[in-house]
C-alpha positions, 0 to 999 in steps of 0.5 A, spaced: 500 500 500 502 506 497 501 512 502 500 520 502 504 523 507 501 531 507 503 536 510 510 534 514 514 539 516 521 542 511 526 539 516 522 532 516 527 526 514 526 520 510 529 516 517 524 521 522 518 518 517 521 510 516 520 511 524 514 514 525 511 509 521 515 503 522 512 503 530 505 500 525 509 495 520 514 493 516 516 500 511 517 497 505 520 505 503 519 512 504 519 518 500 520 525 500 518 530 495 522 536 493 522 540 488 525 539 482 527 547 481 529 549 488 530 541 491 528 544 498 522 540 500 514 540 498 512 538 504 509 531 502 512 525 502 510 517 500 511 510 505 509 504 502 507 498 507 503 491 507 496 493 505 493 490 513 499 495 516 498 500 511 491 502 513 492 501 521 498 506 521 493 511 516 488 510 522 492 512 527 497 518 524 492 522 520 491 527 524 497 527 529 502 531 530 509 532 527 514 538 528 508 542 530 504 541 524 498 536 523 499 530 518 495 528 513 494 521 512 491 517 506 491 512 501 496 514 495 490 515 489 493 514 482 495 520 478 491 524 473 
């Protein structure tokens, strides 16, 4: 299961998000998005998991708090 990660803060690491979520299953991978000009962060990021591990770490993140700011947490959805 591919999961969105929005809202982290710029400072955030692919080590600090494989953290948090490994506490809920097996990380299979992480991912921080930046941007292709600047390459400072944009603020989201991806975490793929087992799909039962996967939908139990969305159920208890979403709407936590990471470095003062409160993460959004869902199912990744295809691209357009």
């Amino acid at each position: 299961m591919k999961i969105y990660v929005g809202n982290l803060p710029f400072s955030c690491t692919e080590d600090e998000l494989r953290e948090l979520f490994g506490s809920h299953g097996e990380v299979q991978s992480v991912a921080l998005i930046n941007d292709r000009e600047t390459g400072r962060p944009r603020g989201f990021g991806f975490v793929e998991m087992p799909d039962t591990e996967g939908a139990k770490a969305i159920n208890n993140l979403d709407g936590t708090q990471l470095g003062g700011r409160t993460l959004r947490i869902n199912e990744a959805r295809p691209r357009n």
